[in-house]
C-alpha positions as CSV (number, residue, x, y, z in Angstrom):
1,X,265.1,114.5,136.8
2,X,267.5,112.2,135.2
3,X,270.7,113.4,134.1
4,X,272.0,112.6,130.3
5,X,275.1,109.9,130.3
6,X,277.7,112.8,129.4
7,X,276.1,115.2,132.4
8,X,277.1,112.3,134.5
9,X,280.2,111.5,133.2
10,X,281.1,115.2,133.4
11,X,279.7,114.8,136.7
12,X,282.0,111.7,137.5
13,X,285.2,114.0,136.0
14,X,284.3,117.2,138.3
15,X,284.1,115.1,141.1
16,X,287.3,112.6,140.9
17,X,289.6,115.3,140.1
18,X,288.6,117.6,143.4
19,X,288.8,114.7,145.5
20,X,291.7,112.9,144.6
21,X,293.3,116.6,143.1
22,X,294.5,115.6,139.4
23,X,293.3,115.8,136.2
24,X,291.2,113.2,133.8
25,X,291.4,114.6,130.8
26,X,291.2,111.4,128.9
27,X,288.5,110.1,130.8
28,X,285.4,108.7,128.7
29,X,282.5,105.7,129.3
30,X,285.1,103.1,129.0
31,X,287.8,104.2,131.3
32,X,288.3,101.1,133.9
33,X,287.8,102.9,137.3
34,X,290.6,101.2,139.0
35,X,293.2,102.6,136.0
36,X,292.8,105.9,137.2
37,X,294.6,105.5,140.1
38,X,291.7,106.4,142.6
39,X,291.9,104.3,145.9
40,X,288.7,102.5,148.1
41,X,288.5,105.9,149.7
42,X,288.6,107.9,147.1
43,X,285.6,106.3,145.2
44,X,283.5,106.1,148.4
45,X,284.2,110.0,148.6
46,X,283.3,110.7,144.8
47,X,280.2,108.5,145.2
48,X,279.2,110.5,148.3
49,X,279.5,113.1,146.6
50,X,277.8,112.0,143.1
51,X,274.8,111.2,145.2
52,X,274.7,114.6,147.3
53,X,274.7,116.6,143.5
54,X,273.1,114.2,141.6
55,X,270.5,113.8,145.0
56,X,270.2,110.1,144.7
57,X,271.0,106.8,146.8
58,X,273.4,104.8,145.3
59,X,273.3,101.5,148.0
60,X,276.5,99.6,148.3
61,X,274.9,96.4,146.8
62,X,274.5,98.3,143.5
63,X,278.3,99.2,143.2
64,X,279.3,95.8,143.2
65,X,280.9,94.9,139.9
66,X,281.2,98.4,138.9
67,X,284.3,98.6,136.6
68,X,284.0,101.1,134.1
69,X,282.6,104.9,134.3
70,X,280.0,103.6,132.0
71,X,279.2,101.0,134.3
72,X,279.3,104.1,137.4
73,X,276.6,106.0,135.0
74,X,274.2,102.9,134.1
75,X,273.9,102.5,138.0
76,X,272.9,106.3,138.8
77,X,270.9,106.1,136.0
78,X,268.9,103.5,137.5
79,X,268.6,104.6,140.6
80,X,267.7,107.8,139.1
81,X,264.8,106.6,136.8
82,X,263.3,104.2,140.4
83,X,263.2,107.1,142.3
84,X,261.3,109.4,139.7
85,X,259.1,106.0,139.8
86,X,258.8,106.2,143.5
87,X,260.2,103.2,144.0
88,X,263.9,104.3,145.3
């Protein structure tokens, strides 16, 4: 089932702030990922995690160009919506 775009930003939130242990208060759709501070690692680790709780594969090829959370959300939402298609 997909997930609406503030579940997965919340999702997004939860996740960045266990891993990388701060706070994102201010974070919304248009936050540029690489303002917040989070390294290579870091990201791989919240995506990792996004797909385990969010149970869907997020390949590497469809990260590229990712800059914004909103970007990060229209990407799981994809992948979301092909694999209740099958097609994922």
């Amino acid at each position: 089932m997909a997930s609406s775009r503030e579940h997965l930003v919340e999702v997004f939130r939860r996740t960045a702030t266990e891993i990388v242990e701060r706070e994102f208060p201010n974070l919304t759709e248009s936050t540029v990922i690489s303002e917040l501070g989070i390294d290579s690692l870091g990201m791989l680790e919240i995506i990792g995690s996004m797909e385990r709780e969010l149970k869907v594969a997020l390949p590497d090829e469809s990260l590229t160009g990712i800059q914004t959370v909103a970007d990060l959300v229209s990407t799981v939402e994809k992948r979301q919506k092909l694999a209740a298609e099958g097609l994922a």
